[in-house]
C-alpha positions as CSV (number, residue, x, y, z in Angstrom):
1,X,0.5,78.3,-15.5
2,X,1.2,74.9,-13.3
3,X,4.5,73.7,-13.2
4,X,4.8,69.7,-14.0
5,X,8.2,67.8,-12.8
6,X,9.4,65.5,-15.0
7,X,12.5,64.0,-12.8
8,X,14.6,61.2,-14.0
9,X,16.5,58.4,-11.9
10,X,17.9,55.5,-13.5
11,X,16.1,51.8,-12.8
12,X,18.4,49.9,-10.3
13,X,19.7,46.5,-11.4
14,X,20.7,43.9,-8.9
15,X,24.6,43.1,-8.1
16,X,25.6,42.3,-4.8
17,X,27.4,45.5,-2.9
18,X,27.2,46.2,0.9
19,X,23.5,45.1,0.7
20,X,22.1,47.2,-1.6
21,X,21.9,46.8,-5.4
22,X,24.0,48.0,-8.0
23,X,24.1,48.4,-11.5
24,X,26.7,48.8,-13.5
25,X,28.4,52.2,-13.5
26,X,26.4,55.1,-15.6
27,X,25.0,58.7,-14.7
28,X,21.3,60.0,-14.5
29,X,20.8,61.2,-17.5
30,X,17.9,62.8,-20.1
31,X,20.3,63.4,-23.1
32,X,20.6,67.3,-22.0
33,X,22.4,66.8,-18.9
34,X,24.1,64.4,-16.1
35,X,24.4,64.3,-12.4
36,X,26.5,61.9,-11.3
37,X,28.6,61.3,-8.4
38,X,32.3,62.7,-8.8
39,X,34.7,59.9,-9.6
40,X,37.2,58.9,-6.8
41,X,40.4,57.1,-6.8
42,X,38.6,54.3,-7.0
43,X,36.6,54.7,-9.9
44,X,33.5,56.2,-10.8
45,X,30.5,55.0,-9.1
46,X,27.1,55.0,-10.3
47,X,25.2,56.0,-7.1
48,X,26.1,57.5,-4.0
49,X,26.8,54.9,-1.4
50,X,26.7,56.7,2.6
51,X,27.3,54.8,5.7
52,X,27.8,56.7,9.3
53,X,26.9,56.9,12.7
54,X,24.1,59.7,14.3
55,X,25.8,62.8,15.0
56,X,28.4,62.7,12.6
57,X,29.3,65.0,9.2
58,X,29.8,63.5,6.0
59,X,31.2,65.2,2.7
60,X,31.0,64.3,-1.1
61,X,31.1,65.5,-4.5
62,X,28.1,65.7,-7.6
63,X,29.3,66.3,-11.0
64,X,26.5,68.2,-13.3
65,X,27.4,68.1,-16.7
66,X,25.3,69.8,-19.8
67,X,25.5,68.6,-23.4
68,X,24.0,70.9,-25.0
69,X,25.6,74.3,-27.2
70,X,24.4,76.8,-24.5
71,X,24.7,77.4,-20.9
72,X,22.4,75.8,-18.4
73,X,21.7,76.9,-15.2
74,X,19.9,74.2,-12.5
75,X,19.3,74.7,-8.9
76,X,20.3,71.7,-6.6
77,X,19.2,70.2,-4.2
78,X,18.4,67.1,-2.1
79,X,15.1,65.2,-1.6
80,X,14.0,62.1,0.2
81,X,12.8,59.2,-2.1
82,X,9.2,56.9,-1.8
83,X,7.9,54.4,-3.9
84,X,5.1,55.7,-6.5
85,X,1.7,54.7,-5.7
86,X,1.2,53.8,-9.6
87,X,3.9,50.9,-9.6
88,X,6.2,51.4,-7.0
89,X,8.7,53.3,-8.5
90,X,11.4,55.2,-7.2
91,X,10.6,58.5,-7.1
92,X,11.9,62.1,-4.8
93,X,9.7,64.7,-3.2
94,X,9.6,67.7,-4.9
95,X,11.7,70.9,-3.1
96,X,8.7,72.1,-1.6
97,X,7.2,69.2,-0.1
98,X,8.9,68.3,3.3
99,X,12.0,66.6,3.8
100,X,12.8,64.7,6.6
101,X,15.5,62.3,5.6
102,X,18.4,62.8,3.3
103,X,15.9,65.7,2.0
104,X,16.8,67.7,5.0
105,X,20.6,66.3,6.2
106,X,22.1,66.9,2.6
107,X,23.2,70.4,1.6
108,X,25.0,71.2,-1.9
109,X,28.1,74.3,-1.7
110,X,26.0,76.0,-3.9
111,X,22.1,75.6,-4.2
112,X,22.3,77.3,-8.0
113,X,25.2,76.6,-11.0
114,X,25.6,77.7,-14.3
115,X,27.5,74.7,-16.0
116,X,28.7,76.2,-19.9
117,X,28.0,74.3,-23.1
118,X,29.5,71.3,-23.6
119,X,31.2,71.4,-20.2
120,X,30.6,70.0,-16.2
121,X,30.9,71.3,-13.0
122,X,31.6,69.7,-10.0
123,X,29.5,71.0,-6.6
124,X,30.9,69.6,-2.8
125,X,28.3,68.7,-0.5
126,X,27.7,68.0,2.9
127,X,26.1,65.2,5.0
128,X,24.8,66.7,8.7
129,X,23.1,63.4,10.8
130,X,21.6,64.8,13.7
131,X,22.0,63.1,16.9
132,X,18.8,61.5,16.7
133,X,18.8,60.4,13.0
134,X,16.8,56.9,12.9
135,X,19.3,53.6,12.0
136,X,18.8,52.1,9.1
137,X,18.5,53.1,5.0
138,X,17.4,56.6,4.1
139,X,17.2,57.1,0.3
140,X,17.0,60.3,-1.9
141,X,18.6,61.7,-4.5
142,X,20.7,65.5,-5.6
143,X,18.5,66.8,-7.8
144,X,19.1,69.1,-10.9
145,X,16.2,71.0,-12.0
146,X,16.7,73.5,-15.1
147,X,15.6,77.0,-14.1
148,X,13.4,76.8,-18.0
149,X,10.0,76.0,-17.9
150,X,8.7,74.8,-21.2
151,X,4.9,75.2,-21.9
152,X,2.9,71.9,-22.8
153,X,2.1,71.1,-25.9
154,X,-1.3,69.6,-25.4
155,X,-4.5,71.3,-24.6
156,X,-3.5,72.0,-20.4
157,X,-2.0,75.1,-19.2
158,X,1.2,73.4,-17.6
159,X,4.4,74.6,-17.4
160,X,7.1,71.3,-17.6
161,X,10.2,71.4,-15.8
162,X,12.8,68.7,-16.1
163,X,15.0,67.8,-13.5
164,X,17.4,64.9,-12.9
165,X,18.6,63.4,-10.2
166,X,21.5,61.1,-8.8
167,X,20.8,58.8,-6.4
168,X,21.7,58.6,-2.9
169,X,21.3,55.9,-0.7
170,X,22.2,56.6,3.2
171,X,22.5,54.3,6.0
172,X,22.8,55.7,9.9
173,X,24.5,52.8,11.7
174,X,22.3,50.7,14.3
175,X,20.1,47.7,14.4
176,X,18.5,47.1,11.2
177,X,15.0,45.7,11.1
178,X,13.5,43.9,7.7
179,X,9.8,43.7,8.2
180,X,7.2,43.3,5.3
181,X,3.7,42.6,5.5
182,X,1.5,41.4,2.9
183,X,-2.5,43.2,3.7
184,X,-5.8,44.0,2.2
185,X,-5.9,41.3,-0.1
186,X,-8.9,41.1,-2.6
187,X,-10.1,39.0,-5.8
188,X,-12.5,40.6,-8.1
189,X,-14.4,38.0,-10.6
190,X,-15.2,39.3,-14.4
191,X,-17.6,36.5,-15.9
192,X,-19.7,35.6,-18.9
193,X,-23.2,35.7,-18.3
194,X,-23.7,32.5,-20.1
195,X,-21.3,30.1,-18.5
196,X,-18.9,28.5,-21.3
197,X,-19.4,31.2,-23.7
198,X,-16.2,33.1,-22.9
199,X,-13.4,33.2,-20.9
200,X,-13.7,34.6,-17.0
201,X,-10.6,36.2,-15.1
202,X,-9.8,37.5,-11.8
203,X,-8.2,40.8,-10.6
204,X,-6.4,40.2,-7.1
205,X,-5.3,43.4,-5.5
206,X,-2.9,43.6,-2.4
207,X,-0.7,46.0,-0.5
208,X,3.0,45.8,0.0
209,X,4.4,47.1,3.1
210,X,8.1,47.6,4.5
211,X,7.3,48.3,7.9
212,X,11.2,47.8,8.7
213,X,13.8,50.6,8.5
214,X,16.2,49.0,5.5
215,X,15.5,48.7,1.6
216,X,14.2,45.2,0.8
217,X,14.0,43.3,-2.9
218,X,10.7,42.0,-2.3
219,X,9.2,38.9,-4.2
220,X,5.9,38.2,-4.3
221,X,4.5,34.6,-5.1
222,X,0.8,33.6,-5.8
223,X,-1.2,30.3,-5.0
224,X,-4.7,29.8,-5.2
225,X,-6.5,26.5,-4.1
226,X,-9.5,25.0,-5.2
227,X,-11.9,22.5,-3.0
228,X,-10.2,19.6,-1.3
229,X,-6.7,21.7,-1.9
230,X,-7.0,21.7,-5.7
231,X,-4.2,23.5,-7.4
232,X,-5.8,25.7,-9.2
233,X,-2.9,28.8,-9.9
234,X,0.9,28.8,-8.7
235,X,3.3,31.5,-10.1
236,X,6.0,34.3,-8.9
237,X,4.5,37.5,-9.9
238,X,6.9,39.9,-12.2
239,X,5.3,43.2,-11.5
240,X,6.9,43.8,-8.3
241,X,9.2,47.1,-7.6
242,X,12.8,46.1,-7.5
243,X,13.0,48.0,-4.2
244,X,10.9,48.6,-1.3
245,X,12.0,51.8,0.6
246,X,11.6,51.6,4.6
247,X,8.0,52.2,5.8
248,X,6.2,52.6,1.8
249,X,3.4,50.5,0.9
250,X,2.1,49.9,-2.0
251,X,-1.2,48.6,-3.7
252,X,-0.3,46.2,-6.6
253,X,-2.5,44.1,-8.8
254,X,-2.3,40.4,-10.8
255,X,-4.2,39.2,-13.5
256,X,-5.8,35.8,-13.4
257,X,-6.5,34.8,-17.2
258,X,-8.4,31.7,-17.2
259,X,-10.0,32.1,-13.4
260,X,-12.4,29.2,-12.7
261,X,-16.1,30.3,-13.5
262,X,-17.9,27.9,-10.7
263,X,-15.3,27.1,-7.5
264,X,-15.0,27.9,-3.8
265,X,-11.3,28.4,-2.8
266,X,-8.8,30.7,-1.1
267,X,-6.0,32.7,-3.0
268,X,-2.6,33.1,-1.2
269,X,0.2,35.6,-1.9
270,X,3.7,35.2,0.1
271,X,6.2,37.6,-0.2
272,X,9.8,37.1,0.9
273,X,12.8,38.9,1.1
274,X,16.1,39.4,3.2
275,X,14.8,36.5,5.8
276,X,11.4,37.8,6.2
277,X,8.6,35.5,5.1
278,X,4.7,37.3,5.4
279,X,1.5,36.1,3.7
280,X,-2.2,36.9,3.8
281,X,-5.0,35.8,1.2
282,X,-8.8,35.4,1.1
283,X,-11.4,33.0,0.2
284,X,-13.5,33.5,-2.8
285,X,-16.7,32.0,-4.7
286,X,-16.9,31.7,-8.0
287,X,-20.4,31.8,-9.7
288,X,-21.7,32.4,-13.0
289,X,-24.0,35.2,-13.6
290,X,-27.2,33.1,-15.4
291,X,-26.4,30.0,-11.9
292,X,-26.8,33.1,-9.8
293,X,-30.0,34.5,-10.9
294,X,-31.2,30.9,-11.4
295,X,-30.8,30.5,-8.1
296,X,-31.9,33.5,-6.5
297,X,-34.9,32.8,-8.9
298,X,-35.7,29.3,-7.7
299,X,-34.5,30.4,-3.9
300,X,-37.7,32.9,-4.2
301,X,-39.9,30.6,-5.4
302,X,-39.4,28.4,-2.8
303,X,-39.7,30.8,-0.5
304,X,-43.1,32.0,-1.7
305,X,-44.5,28.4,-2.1
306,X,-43.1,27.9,2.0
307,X,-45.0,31.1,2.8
308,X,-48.4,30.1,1.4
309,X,-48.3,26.2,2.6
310,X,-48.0,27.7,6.0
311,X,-50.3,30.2,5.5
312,X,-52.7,27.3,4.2
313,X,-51.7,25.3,6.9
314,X,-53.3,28.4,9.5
315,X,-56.4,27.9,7.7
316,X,-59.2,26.0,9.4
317,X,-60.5,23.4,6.8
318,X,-64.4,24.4,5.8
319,X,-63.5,28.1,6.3
């Protein structure tokens, strides 16, 4: 049977904290269990908020907590974080894919708990930067992942684990670099074949990329121009991921309801964030589907009609 991970990490919402966002205080949590870090004199915090130089040793608490009427048991662990290819989502390796980051540098007391019904337990940990650790924002999470796997219930032979996980986000001390690129932009046409008979649209698709080494909070906005400069589109696209981990990329797409069915222009996407500015776009033309074939239609003809004047105009008169 194939084992599924279903992993939860709660969506960050932007306030203003030592450069990174933060929402208001609350634990990762699937209504079972909690992991959350250990409150401190200072109050409880919702993520896990690192800073330190290469070399150095950090050390921390994680607080599991089960809500249920039986024992639970969960092994723990850390993993490094990437944005989902789907929509850019945070998401964390699995324990047997390869850590490099936080993945590798953070180590839980104990790698297996038993927390009682109704109860917590709180785990130390330990932060080990190696002497070469990269500056700049490495992300992850402590993960719990119940020991029970619970078969499907559709048709598939998988297995479904659940898991959840608090959220870590690390920075190693040294120059920071914000760098974002905006590549491989494309606009697709969908149009009626008679033109006027229905609405055409557009699907542009482009790829966001944090080629820097901190988390940005990108924005992406989206211009397209007609001929002689036209303004034909202008809007701040929504469906962007709320945070752009160093070095991901991402494909995204945007829907252009309404798209002009006969123009020749260029669409433009700029995304911004933490004093970076990129854009790319790309040219399109815009042509009905019945123009086109009347035109490839009367383009032949007048090619055939060229060919055979010049192949009269070969011919000796009286011959």
């Amino acid at each position: 049977m194939r084992k599924l991970y279903v992993i939860l990490l709660p969506v960050l919402v932007a306030l203003l904290y030592g450069g990174y966002g933060i929402p208001a205080a609350h634990a990762a949590d699937n209504g079972n269990w909690s992991v959350y870090p250990t409150s401190s004199e200072l109050g409880r915090r919702p993520y896990f908020y690192l800073s330190a130089d290469p070399g150095t040793t950090l050390t921390d608490e994680v607080t599991v907590t089960n809500k249920t009427a039986a024992p639970l048991t969960f092994r723990l662990y850390a993993a490094d974080a990437y944005n989902t290819e789907r929509d850019g989502g945070f998401a964390v390796r699995t324990q047997k894919e390869k850590q490099r980051g936080i993945g590798a540098w953070a180590k839980p007391e104990r790698d297996r708990v038993t927390v009682p019904a109704n109860s917590s337990v709180t785990v130390p940990y330990t932060v080990n930067l190696p002497e070469d650790a990269e500056p700049g924002d490495h992300p992850g999470a402590l993960i719990a992942l119940d020991e029970r796997i619970n078969p499907s219930t559709g048709s598939l032979a998988v297995g479904i684990q659940q898991a959840v996980g608090a959220r870590i986000y690390l920075r190693v001390n040294g120059p920071t670099v914000p760098a974002l690129s905006v590549e491989n932009v494309t606009l697709t046409h969908e149009q009626p074949l008679v033109p006027g008979t229905g609405e055409s649209s557009a699907l542009i698709s482009y790829t966001l990329y944090n080629r820097g080494n901190v988390t940005l909070n990108p924005k992406v906005a989206l211009k397209a121009e007609g001929l002689f400069g036209r303004d034909l589109l202008n809007r701040d696209l929504k469906k962007i991921p709320a945070e752009l981990l160093p070095r991901q990329k991402i494909r995204l797409t945007e829907r252009w309801a309404g798209a002009p069915q006969l123009e020749w222009g260029e669409v433009r996407l700029t995304a911004t964030a933490r004093d970076v500015r990129e854009s790319a776009g790309t040219s399109f033309f815009a042509l009905p589907w019945l123009v086109a074939v009347v035109l490839a239609a009367g383009l032949s003809a007048a090619g055939v009609w060229a060919r055979v004047r010049r192949v009269r105009a070969r011919v000796p008169e009286g011959s």
